[in-house]
C-alpha positions as CSV (number, residue, x, y, z in Angstrom):
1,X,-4.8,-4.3,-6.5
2,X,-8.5,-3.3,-5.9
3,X,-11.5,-0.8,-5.8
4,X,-11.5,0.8,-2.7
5,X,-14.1,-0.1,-0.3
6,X,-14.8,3.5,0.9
7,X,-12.9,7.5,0.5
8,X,-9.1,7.3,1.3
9,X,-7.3,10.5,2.1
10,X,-6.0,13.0,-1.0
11,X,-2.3,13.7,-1.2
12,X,-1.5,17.3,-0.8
13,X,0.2,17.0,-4.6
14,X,-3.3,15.7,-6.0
15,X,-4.8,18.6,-4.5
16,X,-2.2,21.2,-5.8
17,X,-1.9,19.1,-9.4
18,X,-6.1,19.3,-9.7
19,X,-6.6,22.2,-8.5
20,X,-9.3,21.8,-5.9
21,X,-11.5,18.9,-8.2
22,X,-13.2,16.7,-6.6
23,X,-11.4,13.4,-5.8
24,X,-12.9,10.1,-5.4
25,X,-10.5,7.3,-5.2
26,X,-11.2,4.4,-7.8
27,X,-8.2,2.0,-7.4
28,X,-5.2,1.2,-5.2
29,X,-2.1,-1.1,-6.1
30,X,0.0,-3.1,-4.8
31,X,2.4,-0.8,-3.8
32,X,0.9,2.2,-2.3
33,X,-0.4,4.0,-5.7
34,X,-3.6,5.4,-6.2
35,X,-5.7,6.7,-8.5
36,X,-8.0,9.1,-8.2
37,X,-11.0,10.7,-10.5
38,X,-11.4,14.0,-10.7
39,X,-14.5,16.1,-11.4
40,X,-15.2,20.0,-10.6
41,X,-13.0,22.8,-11.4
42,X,-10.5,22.8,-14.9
43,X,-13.3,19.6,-16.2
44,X,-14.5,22.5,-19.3
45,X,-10.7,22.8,-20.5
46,X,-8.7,19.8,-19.2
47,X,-11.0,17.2,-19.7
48,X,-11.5,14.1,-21.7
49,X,-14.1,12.6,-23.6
50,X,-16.0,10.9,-20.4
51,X,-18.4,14.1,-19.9
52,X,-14.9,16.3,-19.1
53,X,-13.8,13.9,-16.0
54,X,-9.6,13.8,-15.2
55,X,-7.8,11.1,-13.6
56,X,-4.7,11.4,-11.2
57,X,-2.4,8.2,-10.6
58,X,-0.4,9.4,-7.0
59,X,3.0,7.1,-6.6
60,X,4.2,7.4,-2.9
61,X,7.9,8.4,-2.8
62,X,9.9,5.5,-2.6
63,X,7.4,2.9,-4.4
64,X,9.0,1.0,-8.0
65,X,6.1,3.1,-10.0
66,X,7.8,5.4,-12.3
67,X,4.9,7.2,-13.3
68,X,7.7,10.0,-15.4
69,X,8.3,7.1,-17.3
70,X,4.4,6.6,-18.7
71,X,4.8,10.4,-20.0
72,X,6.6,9.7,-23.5
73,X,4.9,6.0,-23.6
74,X,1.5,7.5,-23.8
75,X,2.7,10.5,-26.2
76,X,3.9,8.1,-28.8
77,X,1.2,5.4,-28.4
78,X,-1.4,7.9,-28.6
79,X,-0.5,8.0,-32.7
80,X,-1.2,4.3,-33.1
81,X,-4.5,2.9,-30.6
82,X,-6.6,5.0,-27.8
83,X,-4.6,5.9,-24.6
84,X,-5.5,8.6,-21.9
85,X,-3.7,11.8,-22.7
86,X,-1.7,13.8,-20.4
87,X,-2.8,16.7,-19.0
88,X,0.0,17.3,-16.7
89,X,2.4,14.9,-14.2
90,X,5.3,16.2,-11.8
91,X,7.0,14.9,-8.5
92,X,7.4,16.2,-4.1
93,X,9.2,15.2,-1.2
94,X,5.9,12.6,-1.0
95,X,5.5,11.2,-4.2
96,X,4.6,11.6,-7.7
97,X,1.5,12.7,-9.9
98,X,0.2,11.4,-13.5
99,X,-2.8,14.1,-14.2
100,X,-4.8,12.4,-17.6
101,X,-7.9,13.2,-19.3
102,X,-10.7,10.1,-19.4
103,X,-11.2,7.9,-22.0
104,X,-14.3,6.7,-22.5
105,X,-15.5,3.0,-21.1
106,X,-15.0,1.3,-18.3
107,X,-12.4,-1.5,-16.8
108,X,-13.3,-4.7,-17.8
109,X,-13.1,-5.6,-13.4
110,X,-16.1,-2.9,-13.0
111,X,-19.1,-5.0,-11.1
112,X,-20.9,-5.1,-14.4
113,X,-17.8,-6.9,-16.2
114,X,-16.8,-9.3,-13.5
115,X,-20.5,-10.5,-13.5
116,X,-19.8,-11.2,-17.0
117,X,-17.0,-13.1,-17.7
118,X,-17.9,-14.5,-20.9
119,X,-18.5,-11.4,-22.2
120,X,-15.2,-9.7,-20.9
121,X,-12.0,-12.6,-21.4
122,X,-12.8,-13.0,-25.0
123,X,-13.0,-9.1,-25.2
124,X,-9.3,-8.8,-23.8
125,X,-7.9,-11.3,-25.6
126,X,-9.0,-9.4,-28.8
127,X,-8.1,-5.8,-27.3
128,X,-4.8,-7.2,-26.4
129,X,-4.0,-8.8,-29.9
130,X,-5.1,-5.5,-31.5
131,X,-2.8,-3.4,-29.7
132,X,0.1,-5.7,-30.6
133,X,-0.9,-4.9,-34.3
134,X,-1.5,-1.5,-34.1
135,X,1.9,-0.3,-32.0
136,X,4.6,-0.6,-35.0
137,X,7.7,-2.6,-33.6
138,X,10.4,-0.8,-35.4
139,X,9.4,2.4,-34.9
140,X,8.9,1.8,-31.0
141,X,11.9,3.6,-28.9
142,X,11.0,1.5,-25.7
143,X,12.1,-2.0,-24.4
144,X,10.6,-4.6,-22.0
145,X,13.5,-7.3,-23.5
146,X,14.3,-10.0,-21.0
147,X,18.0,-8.5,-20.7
148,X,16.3,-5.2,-19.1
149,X,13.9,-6.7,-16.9
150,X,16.7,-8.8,-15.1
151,X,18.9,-5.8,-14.8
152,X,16.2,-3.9,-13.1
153,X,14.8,-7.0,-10.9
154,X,14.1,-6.9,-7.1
155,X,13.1,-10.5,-6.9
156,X,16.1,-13.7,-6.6
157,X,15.8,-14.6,-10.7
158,X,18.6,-17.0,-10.5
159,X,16.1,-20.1,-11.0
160,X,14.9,-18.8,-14.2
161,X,17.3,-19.9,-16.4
162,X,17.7,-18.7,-20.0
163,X,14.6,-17.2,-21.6
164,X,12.8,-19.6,-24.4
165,X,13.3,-18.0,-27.4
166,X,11.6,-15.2,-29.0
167,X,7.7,-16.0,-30.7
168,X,7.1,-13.0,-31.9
169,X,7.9,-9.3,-30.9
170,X,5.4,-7.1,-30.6
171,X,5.4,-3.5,-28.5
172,X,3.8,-5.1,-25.3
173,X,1.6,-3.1,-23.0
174,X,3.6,-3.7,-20.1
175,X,0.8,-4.6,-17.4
176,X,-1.8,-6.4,-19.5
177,X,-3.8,-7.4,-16.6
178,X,-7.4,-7.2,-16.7
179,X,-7.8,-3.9,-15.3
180,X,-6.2,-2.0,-17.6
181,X,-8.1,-2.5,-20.7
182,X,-11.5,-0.8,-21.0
183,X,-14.7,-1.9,-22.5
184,X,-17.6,-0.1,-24.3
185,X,-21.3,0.0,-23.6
186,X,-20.9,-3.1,-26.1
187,X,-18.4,-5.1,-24.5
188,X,-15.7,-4.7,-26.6
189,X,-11.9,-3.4,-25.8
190,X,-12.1,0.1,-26.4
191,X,-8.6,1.8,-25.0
192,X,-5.9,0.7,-22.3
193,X,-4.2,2.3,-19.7
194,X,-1.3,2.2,-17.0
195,X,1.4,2.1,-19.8
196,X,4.4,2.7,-17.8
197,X,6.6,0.0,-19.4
198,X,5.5,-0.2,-23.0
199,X,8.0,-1.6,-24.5
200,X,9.1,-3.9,-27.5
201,X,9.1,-8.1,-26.5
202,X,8.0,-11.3,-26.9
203,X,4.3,-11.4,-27.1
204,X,4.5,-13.8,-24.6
205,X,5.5,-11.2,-22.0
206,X,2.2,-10.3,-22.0
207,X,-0.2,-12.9,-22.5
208,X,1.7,-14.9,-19.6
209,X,0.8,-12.1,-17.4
210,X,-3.2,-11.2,-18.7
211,X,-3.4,-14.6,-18.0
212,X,-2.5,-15.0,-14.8
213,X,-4.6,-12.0,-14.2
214,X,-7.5,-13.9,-15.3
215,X,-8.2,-15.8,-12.4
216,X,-7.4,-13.3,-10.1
217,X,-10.5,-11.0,-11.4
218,X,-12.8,-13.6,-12.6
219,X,-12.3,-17.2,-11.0
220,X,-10.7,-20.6,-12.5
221,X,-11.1,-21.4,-16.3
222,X,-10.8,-18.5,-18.2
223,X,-7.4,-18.8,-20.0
224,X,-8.6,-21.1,-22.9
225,X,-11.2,-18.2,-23.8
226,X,-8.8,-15.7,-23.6
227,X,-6.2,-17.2,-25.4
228,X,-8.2,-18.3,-28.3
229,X,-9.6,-14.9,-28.7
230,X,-6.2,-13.5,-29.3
231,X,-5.4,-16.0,-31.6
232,X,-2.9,-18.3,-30.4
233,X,-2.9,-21.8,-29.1
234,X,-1.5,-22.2,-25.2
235,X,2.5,-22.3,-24.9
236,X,2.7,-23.5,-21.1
237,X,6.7,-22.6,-21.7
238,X,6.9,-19.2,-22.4
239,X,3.8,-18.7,-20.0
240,X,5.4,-20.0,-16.9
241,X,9.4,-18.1,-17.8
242,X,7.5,-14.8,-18.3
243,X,5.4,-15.2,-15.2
244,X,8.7,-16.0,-13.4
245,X,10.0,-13.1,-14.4
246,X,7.0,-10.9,-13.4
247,X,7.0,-11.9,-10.1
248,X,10.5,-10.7,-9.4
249,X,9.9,-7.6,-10.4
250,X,9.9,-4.6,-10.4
């Protein structure tokens, strides 16, 4: 997962979806996705609060990113903490589109951030811990239980054993890794994206995998900070099973 080093090529359904914006790729996954930003036409209607700019996530046909799936997430998170709100989504022969309105900030793995570490881990960890206490467990309709995630993995999970039991559920994010929360002008968490499998689980779920995340974006050393920003003290247990899990997938 990265910033693109230079233009990539617009899918014909980001064209259609946007209708004839101007489209700058700012990210590519793993998998194939991108994402693009959007500015021009339908900004003085469509657009969020980041001077009217749009964002489009493209999923190539074929690729496990269920961007339908993020539609109702974001609708019913949206009542509880800052998310980006739909502007539109639908699907082709190619792939699929997710068309959002910006948020203000920035993602914490922008140049500025990743030059500031100590500024940005302790940020997360507190972002994270107050979306698990803003997104009300009982009235969440989603999942990310263990049962689910091994019923839907791509990955050989036979090594993993039973699950450690249960910290604390929360609604989990899904994909807390670094890039996905946004940070003010002041450094602190100020929305999160890419909630495709908000759901409720151990809390665990998701610190195991912003923390392994850490490293990735900013170098060695950073768990402690981030960790003790949330609130919680290490539990190399539950970290290892639900990183485990992550890796097989989807």
């Amino acid at each position: 997962m990265s910033i693109p080093a230079g233009p990539l090529p617009v899918p014909a359904a980001v064209r259609r979806a946007t209708g004839g914006a101007r489209a700058r790729a700012v990210w590519v996954n793993a998998v194939g996705g991108l994402t693009f930003r959007l500015d021009g036409p339908g900004d003085a209607t469509d657009g969020g609060a980041d001077g009217g700019a749009r964002f489009c996530k493209w999923a190539p046909a074929g690729a496990p990113l269920d961007l339908a799936a993020e539609v109702p997430r974001l609708a019913w998170a949206a009542a509880f903490t800052p998310v980006p709100r739909v502007l539109g989504h639908g699907a082709d022969a190619e792939g699929s589109w997710l068309l959002t309105a910006a948020l203000p900030g920035a993602s914490a793995v922008t140049p500025r951030w990743l030059a500031l570490p100590g500024v940005a881990v302790p940020a997360l960890g507190r972002g994270l811990r107050a979306l698990h206490e803003r997104l009300p467990v009982h009235e969440c309709p989603f999942t990310w239980s263990v049962h689910h995630r091994l019923a839907a993995a791509v990955g050989d999970v036979s090594a993993l054993g039973d699950p450690p039991p249960v910290d604390r559920l929360v609604v989990c994010h899904g994909d807390a890794c670094a890039p996905n929360t946004l940070l003010g002008e002041d450094g602190e968490a100020v929305a999160h994206v890419d909630l495709g499998a908000l759901g409720v689980a151990d809390r665990w779920a998701d610190l195991a995998v912003a923390t392994m995340s850490l490293e990735w974006n900013y170098g060695p050393g950073w768990e402690g900070a981030f960790l003790e920003a949330y609130g919680v003290a290490p539990d190399p247990g539950r970290t290892a099973y639900y990183r485990a899990l992550w890796n097989a997938g989807p």
